[in-house]
LUMDO-437185 format. One record per residue: x negated, y, z negated of N, C-alpha, C in turn. Coordinates in steps of 0.1 Angstrom, whole numbers, plus 2048, in hexadecimal, padded with zeros to 3 digits. Layout:
% LUMDO-437185
XYZXYZXYZ/...
END
This chain:
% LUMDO-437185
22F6FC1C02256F31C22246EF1D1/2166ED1D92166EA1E22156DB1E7/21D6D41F12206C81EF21A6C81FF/2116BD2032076BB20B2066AD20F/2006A521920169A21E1F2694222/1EF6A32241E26A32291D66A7220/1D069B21B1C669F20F1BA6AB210/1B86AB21D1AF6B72241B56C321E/1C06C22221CB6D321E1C66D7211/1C96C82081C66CA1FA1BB6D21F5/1B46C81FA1A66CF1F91A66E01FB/1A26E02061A96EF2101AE6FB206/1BB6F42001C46FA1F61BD7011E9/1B66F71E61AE6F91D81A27051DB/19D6FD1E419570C1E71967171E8/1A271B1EE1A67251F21AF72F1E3/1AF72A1D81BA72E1CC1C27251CA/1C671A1D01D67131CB1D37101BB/1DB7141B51D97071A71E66FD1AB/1EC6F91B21F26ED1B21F56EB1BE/1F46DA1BE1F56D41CD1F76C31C9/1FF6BE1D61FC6AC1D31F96AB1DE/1F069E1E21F069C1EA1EB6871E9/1E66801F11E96701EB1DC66F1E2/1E26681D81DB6691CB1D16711C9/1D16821CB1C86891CD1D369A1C8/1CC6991BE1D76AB1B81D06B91B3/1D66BD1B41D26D01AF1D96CF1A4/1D26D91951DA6D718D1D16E4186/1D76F31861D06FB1811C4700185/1B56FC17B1A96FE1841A46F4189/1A16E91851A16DA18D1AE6D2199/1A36CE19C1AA6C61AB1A26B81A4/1A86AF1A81AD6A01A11A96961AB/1A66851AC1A567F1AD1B06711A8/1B466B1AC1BE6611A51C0665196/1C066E1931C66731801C367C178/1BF6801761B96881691AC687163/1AB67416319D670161192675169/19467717718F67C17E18C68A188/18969717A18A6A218517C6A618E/1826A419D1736A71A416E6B51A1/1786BF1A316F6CE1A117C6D2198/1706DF1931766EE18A1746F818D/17B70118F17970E19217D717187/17371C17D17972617217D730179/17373A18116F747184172747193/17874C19B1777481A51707531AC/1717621A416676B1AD1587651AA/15575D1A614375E1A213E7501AB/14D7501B014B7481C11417371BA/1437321B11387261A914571A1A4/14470E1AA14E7061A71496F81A0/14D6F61971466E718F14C6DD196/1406D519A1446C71A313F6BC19D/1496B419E1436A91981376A21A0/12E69C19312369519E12368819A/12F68119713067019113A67019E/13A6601A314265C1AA14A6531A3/1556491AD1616431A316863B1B0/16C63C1BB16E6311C11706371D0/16D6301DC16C6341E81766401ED/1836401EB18B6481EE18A6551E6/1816551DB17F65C1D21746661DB/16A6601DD15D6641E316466D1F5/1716681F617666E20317D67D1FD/18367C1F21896861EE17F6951EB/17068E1E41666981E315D69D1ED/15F6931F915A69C2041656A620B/1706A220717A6AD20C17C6B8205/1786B91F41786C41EF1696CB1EF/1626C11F21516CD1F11556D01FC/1586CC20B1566D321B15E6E1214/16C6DD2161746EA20B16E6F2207/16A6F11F91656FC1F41557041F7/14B6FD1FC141705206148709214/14E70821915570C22415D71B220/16071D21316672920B15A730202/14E72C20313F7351FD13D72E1F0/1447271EB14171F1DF1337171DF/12C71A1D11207191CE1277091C5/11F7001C61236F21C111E6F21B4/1206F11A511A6ED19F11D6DC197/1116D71951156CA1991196C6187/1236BF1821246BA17612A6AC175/1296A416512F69C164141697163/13F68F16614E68E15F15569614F/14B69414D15069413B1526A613D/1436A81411436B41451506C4147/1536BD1501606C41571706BA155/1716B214A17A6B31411796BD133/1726C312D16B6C81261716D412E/16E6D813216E6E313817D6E613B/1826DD1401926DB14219B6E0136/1916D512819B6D811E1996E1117/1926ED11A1926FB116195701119/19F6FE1211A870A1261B070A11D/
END
């Protein structure tokens, strides 16, 4: 597991393949990268050749909203096409794995 201080990295991380990382109340866990818990996954990545990452389009609280500009710069910075979903959405999606 990659253990990180710097939530940018995280980000960074996820983009690039990590499935795990921590960083302050901000985690990698498989194909989602996290926001303070579970309740909260900002993106998914099923496929990662077909380069298309599910992003959440609900917000949840300021630090939150810092974490998702750190994972969109991230993942368009790595060719990722954004597709935008709900929460519910991409728990769903989570729990079919």
């Amino acid at each position: 597991m990659i253990e990180m201080s710097q939530n940018r990295e995280i980000a960074e991380a996820f983009a690039q393949g990590a499935r795990a990382g921590t960083g302050s109340h901000f985690f990698i866990e498989g194909d989602a990268i996290y926001s303070y818990g579970h309740h909260f996954p900002i993106a998914v990545i099923k496929d990662r050749s077909s380069k298309i990452a599910y992003f959440n389009k609900e917000g949840y609280s300021t630090t939150t909203s810092i974490h998702k500009g750190y994972v969109e710069r991230a993942l368009e910075a790595e060719g990722f096409k954004l597709e935008l979903k709900s929460t519910e959405e991409l728990q769903e999606m989570i729990r079919k794995d």
